[in-house]
TIPA-940458 format. One record per residue (C-alpha): residue number from 1; residue in three letters; x, y, z. Coordinates in steps of 0.001 Angstrom, whole numbers, always signed. Layout:
N
NUM, ALA, X, Y, Z
...
//
This chain:
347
1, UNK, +111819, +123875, +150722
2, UNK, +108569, +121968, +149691
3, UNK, +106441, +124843, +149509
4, UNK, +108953, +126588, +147294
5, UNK, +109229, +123473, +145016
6, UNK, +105330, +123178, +145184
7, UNK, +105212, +127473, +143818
8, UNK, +107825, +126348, +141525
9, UNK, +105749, +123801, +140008
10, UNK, +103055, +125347, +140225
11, UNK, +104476, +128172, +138377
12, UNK, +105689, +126343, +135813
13, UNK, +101838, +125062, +135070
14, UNK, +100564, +128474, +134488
15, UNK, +103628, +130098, +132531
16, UNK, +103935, +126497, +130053
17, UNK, +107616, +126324, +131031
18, UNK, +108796, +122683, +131456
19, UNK, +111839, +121542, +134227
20, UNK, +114101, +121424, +130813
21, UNK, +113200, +124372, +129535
22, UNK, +114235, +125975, +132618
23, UNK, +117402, +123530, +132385
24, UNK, +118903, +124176, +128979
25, UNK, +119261, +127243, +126723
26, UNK, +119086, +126437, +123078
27, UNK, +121836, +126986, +120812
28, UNK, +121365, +128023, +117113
29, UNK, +122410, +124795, +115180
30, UNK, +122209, +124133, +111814
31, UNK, +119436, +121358, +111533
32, UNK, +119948, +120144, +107836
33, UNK, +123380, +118190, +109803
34, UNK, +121648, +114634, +110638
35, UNK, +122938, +111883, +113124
36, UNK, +122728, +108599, +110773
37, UNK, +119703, +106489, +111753
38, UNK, +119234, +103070, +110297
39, UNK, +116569, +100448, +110732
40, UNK, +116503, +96896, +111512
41, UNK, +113430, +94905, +110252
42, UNK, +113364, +91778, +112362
43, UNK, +113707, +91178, +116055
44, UNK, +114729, +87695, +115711
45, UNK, +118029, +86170, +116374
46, UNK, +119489, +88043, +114014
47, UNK, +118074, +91096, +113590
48, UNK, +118970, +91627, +117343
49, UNK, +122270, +90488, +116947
50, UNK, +122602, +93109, +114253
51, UNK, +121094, +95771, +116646
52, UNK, +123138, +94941, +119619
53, UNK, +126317, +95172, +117209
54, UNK, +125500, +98659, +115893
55, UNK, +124389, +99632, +120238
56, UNK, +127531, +98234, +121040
57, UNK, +129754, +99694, +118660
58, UNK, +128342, +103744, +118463
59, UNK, +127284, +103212, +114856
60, UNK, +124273, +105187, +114910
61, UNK, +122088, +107891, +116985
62, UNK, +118912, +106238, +116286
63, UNK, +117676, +102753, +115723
64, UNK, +114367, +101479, +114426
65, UNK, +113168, +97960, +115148
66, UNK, +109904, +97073, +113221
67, UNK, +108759, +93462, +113404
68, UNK, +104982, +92389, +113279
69, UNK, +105114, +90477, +116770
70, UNK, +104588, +93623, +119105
71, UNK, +105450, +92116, +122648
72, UNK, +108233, +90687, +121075
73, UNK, +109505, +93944, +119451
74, UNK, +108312, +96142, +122643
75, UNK, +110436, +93597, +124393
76, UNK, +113388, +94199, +122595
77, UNK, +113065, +97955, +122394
78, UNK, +112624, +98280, +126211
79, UNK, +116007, +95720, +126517
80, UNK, +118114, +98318, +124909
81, UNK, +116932, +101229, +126112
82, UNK, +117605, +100350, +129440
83, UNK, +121048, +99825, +128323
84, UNK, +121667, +103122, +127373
85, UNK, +123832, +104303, +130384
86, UNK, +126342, +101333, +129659
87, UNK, +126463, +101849, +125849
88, UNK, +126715, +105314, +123245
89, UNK, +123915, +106640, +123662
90, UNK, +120735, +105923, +121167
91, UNK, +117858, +106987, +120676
92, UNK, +115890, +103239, +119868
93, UNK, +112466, +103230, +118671
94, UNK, +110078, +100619, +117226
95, UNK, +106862, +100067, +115367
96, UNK, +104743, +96971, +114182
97, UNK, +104975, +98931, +110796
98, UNK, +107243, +100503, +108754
99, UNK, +106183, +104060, +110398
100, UNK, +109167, +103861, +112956
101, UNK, +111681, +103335, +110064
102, UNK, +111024, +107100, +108580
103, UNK, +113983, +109270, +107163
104, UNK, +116878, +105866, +107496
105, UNK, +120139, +106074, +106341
106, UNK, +120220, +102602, +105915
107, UNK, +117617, +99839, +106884
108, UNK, +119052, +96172, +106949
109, UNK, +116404, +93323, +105963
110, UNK, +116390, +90554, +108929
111, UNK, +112260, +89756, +108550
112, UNK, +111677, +86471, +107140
113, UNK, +111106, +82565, +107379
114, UNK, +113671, +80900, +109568
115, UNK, +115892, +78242, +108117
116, UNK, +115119, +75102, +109198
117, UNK, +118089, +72454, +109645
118, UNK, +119251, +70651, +106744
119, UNK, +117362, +73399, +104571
120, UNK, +118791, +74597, +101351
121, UNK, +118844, +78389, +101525
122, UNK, +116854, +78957, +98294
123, UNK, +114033, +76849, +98977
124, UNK, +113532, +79439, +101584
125, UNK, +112602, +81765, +98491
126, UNK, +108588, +82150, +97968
127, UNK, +107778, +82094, +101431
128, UNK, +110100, +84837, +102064
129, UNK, +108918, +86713, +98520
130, UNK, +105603, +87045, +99902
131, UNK, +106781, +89032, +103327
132, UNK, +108984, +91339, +100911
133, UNK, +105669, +92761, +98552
134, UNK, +103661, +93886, +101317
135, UNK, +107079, +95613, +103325
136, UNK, +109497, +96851, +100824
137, UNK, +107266, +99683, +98698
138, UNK, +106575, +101024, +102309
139, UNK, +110068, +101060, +103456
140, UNK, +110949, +103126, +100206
141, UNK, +108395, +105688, +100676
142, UNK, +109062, +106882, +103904
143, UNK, +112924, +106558, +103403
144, UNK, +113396, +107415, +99742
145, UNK, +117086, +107987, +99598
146, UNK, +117566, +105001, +102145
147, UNK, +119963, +102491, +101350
148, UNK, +119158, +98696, +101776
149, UNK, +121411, +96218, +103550
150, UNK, +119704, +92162, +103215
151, UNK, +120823, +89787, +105235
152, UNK, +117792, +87450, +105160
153, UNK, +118352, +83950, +103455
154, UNK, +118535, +83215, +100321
155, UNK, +120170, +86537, +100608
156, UNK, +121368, +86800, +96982
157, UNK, +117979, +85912, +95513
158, UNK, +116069, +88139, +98061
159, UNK, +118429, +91370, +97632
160, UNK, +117674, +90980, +93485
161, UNK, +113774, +90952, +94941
162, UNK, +113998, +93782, +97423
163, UNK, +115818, +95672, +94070
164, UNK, +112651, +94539, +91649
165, UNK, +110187, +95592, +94592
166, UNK, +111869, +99176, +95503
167, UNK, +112736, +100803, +92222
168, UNK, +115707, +101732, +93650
169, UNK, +119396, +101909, +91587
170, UNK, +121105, +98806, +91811
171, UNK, +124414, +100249, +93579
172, UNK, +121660, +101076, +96897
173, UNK, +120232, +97812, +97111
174, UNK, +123411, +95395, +99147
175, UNK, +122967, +92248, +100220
176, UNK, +125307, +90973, +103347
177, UNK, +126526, +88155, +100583
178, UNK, +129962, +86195, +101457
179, UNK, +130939, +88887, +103764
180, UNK, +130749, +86664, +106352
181, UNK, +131842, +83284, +104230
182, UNK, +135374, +85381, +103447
183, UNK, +135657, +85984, +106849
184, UNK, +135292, +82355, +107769
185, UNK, +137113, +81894, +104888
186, UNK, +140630, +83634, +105813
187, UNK, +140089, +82387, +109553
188, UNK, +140402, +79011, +108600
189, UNK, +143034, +79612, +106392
190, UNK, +144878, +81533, +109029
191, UNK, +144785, +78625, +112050
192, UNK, +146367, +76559, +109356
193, UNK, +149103, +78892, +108697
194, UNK, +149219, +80090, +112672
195, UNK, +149039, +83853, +111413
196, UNK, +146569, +86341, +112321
197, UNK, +143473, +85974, +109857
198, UNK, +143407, +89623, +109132
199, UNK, +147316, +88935, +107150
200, UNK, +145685, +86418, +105064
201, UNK, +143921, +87610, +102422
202, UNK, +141194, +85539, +100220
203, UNK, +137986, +86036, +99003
204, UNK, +134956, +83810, +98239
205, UNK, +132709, +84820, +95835
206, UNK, +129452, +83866, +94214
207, UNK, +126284, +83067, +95862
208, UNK, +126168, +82754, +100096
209, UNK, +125375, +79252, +99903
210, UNK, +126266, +75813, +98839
211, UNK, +127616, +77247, +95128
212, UNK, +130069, +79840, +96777
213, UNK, +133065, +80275, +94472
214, UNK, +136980, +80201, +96377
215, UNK, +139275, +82103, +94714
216, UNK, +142011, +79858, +95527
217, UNK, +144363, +82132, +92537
218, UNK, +143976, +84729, +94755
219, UNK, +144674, +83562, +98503
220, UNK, +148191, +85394, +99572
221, UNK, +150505, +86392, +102607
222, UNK, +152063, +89449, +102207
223, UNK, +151495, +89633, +98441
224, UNK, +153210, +86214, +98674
225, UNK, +150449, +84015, +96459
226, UNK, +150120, +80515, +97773
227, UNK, +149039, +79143, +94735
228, UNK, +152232, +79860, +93344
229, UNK, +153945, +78281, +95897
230, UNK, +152009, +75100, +95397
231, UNK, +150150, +75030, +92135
232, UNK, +147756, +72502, +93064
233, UNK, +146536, +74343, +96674
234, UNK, +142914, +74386, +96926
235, UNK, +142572, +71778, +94003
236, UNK, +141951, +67514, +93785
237, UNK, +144592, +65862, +94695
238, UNK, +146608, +68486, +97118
239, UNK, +148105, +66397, +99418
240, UNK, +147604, +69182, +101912
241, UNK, +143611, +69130, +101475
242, UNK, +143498, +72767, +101905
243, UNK, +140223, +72508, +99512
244, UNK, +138693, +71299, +102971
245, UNK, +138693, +74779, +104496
246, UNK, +135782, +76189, +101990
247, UNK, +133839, +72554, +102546
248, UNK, +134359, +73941, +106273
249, UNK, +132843, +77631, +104783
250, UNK, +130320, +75872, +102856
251, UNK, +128891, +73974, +106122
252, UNK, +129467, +76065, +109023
253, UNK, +126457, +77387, +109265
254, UNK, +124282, +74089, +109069
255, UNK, +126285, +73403, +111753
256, UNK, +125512, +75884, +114040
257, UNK, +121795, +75874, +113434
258, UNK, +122528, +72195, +113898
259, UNK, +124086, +72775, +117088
260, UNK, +122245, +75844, +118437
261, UNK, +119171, +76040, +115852
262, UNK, +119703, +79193, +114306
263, UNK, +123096, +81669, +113803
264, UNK, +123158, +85175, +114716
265, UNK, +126339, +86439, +116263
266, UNK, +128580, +86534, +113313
267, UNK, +126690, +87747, +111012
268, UNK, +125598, +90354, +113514
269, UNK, +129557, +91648, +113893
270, UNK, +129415, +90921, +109492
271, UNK, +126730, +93274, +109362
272, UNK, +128111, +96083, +111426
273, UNK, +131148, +96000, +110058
274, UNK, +129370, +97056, +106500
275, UNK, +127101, +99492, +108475
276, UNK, +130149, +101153, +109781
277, UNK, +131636, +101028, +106142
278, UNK, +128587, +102864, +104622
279, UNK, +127867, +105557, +107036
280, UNK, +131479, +106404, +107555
281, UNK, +132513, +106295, +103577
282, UNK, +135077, +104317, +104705
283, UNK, +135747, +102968, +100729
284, UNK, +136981, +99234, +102004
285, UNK, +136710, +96349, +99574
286, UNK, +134323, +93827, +100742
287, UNK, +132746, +90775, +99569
288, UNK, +128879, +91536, +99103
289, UNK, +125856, +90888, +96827
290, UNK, +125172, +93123, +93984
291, UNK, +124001, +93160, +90463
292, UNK, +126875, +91524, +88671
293, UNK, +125109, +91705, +84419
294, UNK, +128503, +91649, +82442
295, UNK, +130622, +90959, +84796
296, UNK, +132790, +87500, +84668
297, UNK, +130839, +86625, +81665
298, UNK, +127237, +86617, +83424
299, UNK, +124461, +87674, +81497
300, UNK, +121783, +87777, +83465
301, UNK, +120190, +90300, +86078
302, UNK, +121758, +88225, +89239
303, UNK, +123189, +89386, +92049
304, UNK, +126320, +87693, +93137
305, UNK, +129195, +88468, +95468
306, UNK, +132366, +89820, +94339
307, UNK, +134891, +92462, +95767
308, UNK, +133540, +95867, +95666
309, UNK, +134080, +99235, +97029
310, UNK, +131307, +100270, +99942
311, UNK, +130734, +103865, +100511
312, UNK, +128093, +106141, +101576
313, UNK, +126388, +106335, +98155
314, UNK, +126391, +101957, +98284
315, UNK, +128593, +100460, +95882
316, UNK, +130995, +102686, +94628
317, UNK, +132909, +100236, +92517
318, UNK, +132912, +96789, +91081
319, UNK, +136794, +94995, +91467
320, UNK, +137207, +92775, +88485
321, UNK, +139400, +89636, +89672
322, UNK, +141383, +88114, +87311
323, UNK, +139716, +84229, +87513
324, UNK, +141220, +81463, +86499
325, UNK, +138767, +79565, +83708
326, UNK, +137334, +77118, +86400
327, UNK, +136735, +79910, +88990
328, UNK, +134594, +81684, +86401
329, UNK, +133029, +78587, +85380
330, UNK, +132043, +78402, +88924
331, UNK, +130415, +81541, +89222
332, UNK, +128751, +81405, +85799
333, UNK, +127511, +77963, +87131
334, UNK, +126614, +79696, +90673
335, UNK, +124169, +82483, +88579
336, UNK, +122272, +80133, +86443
337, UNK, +121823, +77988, +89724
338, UNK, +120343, +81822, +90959
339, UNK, +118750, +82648, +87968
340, UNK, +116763, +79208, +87648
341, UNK, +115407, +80012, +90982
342, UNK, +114449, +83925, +90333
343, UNK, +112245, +82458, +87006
344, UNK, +110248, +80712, +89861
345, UNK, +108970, +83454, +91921
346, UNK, +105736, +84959, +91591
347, UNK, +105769, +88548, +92160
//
């Protein structure tokens, strides 16, 4: 038995025929029909969280992890591949450049500065400006038709920088936005009511950050609007204090960097859940940065959240809500507060 494996191998050498050559007979297939590969810049906290989401939930055929720390990212590669058997199968590659991230679908922006506790998000901006001009141009050349998913903080500011830096149309160029802060949003909302959060429906709009925008005129059960129920909910002076639940929004996440010294799990699941939306054309109406010029008044190249359609081109569509005059006070207020800090960086 040895000696015939030993001619077999042996064999092999001098014909050039590999074991899987002998194992497999190839099939004519019609190679222009791509599995969707995306990219994750950023093996922190997040960016894994993000990875392990899309792993976990059969999102893609191949993932790209490129972060600068190479033990780090080698790490993380190796983690997941070993994984493989107990997951969908991917194919997971890495790089210390962008080289990995060649011919993405989509690549999602984790790379930059840590918050620090107590930290506004947009003083994060500059130092997070400067990794974005040496790393954007490059993602764009090798994946020209890519679209870009930013979750890094001050996401709203940094997806309007990762637009000036790539050339790329506005509708390809998302930022993760109040995804996430809706989400919070409605589950708070929910417990209150003791209904499932996904029968509550409410949206919060603006910037992802301390200037977010509730649309309390919009919050309803079964079409059943609570404002109209009771006309001050969400305002001073509700005796109900429901206005506490975006406060709640608002400081969640200083609380779990507080408590744990960064987030990354929900935003992770956030983040899939628009993956999934994009690569399937799935159409939903989310809650997610874009460029929002002439829209609710704002005049000014800012992007915001508000509702819009996500397909597999981007952003399909912009849904106009119908504000009250203090909610789109709010998010006029909410783009100058953006805009003030976009006249600051130094490209």
């Amino acid at each position: 038995m040895s000696s015939e494996w030993s001619n077999g191998c042996f064999w092999n050498a001098l014909t050039g025929e590999t074991l899987a050559k002998r194992l497999f007979r190839t099939v004519e297939g019609d190679d222009s029909i791509m599995p969707p590969k995306v990219t994750v810049v950023g093996v922190g906290a997040v960016g894994m969280a993000c990875a392990f989401s899309l792993v976990q939930q059969g999102l893609v055929s191949e993932l790209a992890l490129v972060d600068i720390d190479k033990p780090k990212m080698e790490g993380e590669v190796l983690d997941l591949q070993h994984g493989m058997v107990f997951a969908n199968p991917v194919k997971v590659v890495g790089s210390v450049d962008p080289s990995s991230s060649v011919g993405s679908d989509l690549i999602i922006i984790t790379a930059g500065a840590r918050q620090r506790e107590g930290e506004p998000r947009l003083s994060l901006v500059q130092r997070n400006v400067n990794i974005y001009k040496s790393l954007i141009p490059k993602l764009v050349e090798l994946s020209p038709n890519t679209i870009f998913l930013v979750v890094s903080n001050p996401v709203d500011v940094l997806t309007y920088v990762t637009w000036k830096l790539s050339g790329l149309p506005p509708h390809r160029v998302i930022g993760s936005g109040t995804n996430l802060d809706s989400s919070r949003f409605r589950v708070l909302l929910a417990d209150r009511l003791n209904v499932a959060p996904s029968s509550v429906h409410g949206w919060v709009i603006g910037e992802h950050g301390d200037s977010s925008v509730p649309v309390w005129s919009g919050v309803n059960v079964a079409g059943v609007s609570l404002k109209q129920l009771c006309p001050k909910f969400g305002e001073p002076g509700d005796p109900e204090k429901w206005a506490d639940a975006h406060k709640q929004v608002v400081d969640s996440a200083y609380e779990v960097i507080k408590l744990k010294g960064y987030t990354c799990w929900a935003i992770g699941l956030s983040v899939a859940s628009l993956t999934q939306c994009i690569l399937r054309n799935e159409r939903r109406v989310v809650a997610i940065s874009t460029l929002v010029k002439g829209v609710h008044g704002v005049e000014t190249d800012v992007f915001l959240s508000v509702p819009a359609v996500l397909s597999r081109r981007g952003i399909d569509r912009i849904v106009v809500q119908d504000l009250t005059d203090s909610e789109r006070e709010n998010v006029l207020k909410s783009a100058k507060t953006l805009h003030e800090c976009q006249e600051s960086i130094q490209f």
